[in-house]
C-alpha positions as CSV (number, residue, x, y, z in Angstrom):
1,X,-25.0,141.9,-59.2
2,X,-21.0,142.5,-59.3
3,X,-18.4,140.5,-57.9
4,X,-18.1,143.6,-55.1
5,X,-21.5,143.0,-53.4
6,X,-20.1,139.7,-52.7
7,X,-16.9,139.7,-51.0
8,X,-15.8,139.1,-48.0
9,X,-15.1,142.1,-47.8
10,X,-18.3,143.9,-48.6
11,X,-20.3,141.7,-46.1
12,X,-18.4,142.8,-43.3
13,X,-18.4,146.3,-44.3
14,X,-22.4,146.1,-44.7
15,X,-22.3,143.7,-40.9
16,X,-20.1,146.6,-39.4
17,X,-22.8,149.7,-40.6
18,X,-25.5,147.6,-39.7
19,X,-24.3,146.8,-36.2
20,X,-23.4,150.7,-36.2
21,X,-26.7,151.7,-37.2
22,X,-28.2,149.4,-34.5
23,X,-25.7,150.9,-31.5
24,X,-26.7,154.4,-32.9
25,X,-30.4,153.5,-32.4
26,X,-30.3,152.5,-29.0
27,X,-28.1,155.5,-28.0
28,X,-31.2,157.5,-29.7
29,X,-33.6,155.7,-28.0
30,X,-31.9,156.1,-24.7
31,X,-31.6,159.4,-24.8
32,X,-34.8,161.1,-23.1
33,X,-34.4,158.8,-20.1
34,X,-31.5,160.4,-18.0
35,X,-32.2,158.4,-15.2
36,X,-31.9,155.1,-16.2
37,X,-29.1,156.2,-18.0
38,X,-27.3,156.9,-14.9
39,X,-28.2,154.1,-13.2
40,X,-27.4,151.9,-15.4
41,X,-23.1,154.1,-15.6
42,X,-23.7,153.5,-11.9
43,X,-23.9,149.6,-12.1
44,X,-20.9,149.4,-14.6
45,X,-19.4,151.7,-12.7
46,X,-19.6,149.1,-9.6
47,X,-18.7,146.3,-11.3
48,X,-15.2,148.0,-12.3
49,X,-15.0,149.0,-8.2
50,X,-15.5,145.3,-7.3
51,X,-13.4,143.7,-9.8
52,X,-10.4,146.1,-8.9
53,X,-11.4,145.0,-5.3
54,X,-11.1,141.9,-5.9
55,X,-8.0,141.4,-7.9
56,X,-6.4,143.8,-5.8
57,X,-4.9,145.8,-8.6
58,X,-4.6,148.1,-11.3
59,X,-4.8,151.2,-9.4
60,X,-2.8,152.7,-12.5
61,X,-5.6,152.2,-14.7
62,X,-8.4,153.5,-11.5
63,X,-6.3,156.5,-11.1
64,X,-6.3,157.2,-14.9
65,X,-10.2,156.9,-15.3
66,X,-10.7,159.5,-12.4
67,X,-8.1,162.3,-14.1
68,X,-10.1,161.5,-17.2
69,X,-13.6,161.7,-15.4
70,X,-12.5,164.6,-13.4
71,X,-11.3,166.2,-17.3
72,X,-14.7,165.2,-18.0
73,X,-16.5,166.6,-15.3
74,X,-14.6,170.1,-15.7
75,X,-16.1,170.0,-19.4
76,X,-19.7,169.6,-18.0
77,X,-19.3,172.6,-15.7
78,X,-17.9,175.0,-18.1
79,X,-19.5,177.1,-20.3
80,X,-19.3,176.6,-24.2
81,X,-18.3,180.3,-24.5
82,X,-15.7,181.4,-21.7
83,X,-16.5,184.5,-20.6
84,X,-13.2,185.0,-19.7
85,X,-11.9,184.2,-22.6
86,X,-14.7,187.1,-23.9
87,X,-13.4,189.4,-21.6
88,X,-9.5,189.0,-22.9
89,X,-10.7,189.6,-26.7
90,X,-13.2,192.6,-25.9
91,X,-12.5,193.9,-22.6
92,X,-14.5,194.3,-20.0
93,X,-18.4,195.7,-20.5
94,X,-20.7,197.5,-18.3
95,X,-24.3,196.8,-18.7
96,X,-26.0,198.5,-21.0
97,X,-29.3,198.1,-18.9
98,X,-30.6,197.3,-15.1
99,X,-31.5,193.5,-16.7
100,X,-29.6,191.9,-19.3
101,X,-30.9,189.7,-21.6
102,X,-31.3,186.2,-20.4
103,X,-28.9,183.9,-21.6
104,X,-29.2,180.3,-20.9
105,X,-26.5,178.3,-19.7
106,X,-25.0,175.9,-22.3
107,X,-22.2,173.2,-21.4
108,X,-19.0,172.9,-22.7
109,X,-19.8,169.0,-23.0
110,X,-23.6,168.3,-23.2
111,X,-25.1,166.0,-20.2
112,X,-25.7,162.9,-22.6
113,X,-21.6,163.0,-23.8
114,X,-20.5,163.7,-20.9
115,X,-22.8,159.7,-19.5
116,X,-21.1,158.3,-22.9
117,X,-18.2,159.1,-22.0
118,X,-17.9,157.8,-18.8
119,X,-19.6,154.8,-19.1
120,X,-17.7,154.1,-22.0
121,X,-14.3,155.3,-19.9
122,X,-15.6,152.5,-17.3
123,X,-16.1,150.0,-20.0
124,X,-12.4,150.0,-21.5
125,X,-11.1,150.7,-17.8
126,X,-12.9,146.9,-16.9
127,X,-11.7,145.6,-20.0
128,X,-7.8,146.4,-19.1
129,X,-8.1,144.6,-15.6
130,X,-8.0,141.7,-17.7
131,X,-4.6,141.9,-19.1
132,X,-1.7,141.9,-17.1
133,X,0.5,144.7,-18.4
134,X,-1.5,147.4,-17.2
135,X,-1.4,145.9,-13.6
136,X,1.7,148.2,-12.3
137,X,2.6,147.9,-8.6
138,X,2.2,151.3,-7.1
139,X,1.0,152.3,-3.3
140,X,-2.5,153.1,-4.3
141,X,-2.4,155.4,-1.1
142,X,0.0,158.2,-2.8
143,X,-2.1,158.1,-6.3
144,X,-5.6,158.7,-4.2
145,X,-3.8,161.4,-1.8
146,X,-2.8,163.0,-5.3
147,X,-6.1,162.6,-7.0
148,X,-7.8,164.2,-4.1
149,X,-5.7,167.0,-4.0
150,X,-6.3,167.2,-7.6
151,X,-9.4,167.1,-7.5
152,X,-9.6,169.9,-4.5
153,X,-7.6,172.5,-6.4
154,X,-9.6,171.7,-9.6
155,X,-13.1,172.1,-8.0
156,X,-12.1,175.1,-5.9
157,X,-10.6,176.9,-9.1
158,X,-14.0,176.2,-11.2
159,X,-16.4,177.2,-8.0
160,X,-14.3,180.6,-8.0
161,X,-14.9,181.1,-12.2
162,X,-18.3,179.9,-11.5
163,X,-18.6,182.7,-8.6
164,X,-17.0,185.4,-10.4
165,X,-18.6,185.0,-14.0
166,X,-22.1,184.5,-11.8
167,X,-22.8,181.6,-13.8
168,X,-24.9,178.3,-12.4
169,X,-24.4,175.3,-14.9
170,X,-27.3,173.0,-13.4
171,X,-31.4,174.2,-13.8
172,X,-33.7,173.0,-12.3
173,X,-36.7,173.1,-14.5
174,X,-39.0,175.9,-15.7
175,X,-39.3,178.7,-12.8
176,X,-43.1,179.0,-12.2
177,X,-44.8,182.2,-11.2
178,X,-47.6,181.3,-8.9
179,X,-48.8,185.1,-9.3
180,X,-49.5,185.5,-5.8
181,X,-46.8,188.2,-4.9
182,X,-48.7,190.3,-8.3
183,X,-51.6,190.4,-6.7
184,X,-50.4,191.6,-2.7
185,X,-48.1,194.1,-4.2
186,X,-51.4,195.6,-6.4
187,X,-53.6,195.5,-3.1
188,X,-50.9,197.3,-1.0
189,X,-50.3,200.1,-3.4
190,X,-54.3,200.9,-3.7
């Protein structure tokens, strides 16, 4: 055994990957079950609404974890390819055929970053009420007026790529053919 294995130094680096490899686990573990998930952001999320209730502060910090969350959210609903970024590059393409290929939709930020992230953006935003530097004395009224406008303009803009691209970044699960429309359509034309 060398003198490395034993230093300080060493042991904390082997405590830090082990506490790592622990945190990494239960993220894995967690992953499958999107509701609890949410629930769970939901309740941090609640206790960072009732602490800055109570202290009656740091809207600073409030208004900076919703641009952040709304910067979030804005990842979520976009596509990982833009087509209108594809459009710029290629120009614009007629369809070859009366059905395109199916292409499924796939996020910009994946459902299970985009939960880490803002639980984790809650997390740190709770930690700063505690320290009295980031408490800055603003009218709250102005910053939420701002962030709802903000937020408004932001929505409206996606809604009107989402419209225009025909793209629909939620599912909601496997279509099912029940075949009865097959078989009306096969008597009718008898």
């Amino acid at each position: 055994m060398s003198t490395e294995d034993t230093s300080p130094a060493a042991a904390i680096t082997r405590w830090k990957f082990e506490l790592s490899r622990r945190y990494q686990h239960i993220l894995d573990k967690s992953t499958p079950h999107v509701g609890q998930r949410w629930l769970g952001c939901f309740v941090v999320a609640m206790v960072y609404v009732l602490r800055v209730y109570m202290v009656e502060g740091f809207y600073v910090v409030s208004y900076g974890l919703g641009i952040y969350i709304l910067n979030l959210l804005i990842g979520f609903l976009s596509p990982q390819v833009d087509p209108e970024i594809l459009d710029a590059e290629h120009g614009p393409s007629l369809p070859t055929s009366g059905s395109e290929e199916f292409r499924p939709f796939v996020r910009r930020l994946p459902e299970f970053k985009f939960w880490y992230s803002i639980t984790k953006a809650f997390c740190i935003a709770f930690v700063m009420t505690f320290f009295s530097a980031f408490d800055v004395p603003v009218f709250w009224p102005i910053l939420l007026f701002y962030w709802v406008v903000l937020f408004t303009l932001t929505m409206r803009r996606q809604i009107a790529h989402m419209i225009k691209y025909k793209y629909v970044p939620f599912s909601f699960g496997k279509q099912r053919y029940d075949g009865k429309r097959a078989e009306s359509t096969s008597l009718s034309e008898d």
